[in-house]
N, C-alpha and C positions, 0 to 999 in steps of 0.2 A: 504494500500500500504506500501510494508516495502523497504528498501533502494537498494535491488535488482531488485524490480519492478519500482523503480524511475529509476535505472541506465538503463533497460530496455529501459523502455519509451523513456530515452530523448535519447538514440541511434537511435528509430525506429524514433521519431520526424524529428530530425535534420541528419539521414542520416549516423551517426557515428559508428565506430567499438565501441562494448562493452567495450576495453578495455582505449578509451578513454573519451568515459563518464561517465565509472565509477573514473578515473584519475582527470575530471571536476567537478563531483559531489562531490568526496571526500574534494576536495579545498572548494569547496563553504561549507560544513558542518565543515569542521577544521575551517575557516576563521574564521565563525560566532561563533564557539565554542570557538578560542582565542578572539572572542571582547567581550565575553559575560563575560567569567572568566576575565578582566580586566576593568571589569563594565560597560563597552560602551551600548546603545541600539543601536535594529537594526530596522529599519524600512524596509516595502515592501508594498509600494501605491498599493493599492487594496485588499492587502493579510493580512498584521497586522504586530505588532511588536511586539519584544523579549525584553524583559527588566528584569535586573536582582533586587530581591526585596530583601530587608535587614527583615530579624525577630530577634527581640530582644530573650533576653534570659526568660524562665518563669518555673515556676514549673510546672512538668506535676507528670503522676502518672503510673507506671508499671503495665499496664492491668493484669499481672496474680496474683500479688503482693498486689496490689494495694498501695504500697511503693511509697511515695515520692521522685521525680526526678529533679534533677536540667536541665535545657536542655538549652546546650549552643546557642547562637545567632548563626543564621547561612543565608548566602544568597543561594536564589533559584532563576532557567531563569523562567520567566511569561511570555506565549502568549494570548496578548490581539488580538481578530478578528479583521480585519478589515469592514469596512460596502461592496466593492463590495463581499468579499468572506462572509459574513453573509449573505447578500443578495442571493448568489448562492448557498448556502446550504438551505436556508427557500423557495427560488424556488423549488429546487428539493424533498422535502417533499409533496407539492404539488400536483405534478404530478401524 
């Protein structure tokens, strides 16, 4: 599902013109995009949470090169699953 097919969905869900769930949708993805880049986590009971993770700095090596590389520290968002939506995906495998 890419972010068109979300905006989709929660129109035909909840009954809305297109162009206000995508108006809804985009809030809720900037929100979480500005609490992420000011380090906050996000949680979502059932679903998992966002947290952003610090990596220090380390020597890497230039795969074509093979040249040694300094590689600055840098943070990335991590989503951890939650257990009902682990659970709903290990259901649907099943089936």
């Amino acid at each position: 599902m890419n972010k068109s097919e979300l905006i989709e969905a929660l129109a035909e869900e909840i009954n809305l013109p297109i162009r206000e769930a995508a108006s809804i949708t985009n809030t809720i993805i900037e929100t979480m995009s500005e609490a992420l880049a000011r380090g906050e986590s996000i949680e979502i009971r059932g679903f998992g949470s966002f947290v952003v993770k610090e990596y220090g700095s380390y020597t890497g090596r230039n795969p074509k090169t093979g040249e040694k590389i300094k590689v600055a520290p840098k943070k990335l968002p991590f989503f951890k699953v939650g257990k009902d939506l682990r659970e709903k995906v290990n259901q649907s495998r099943k089936k």
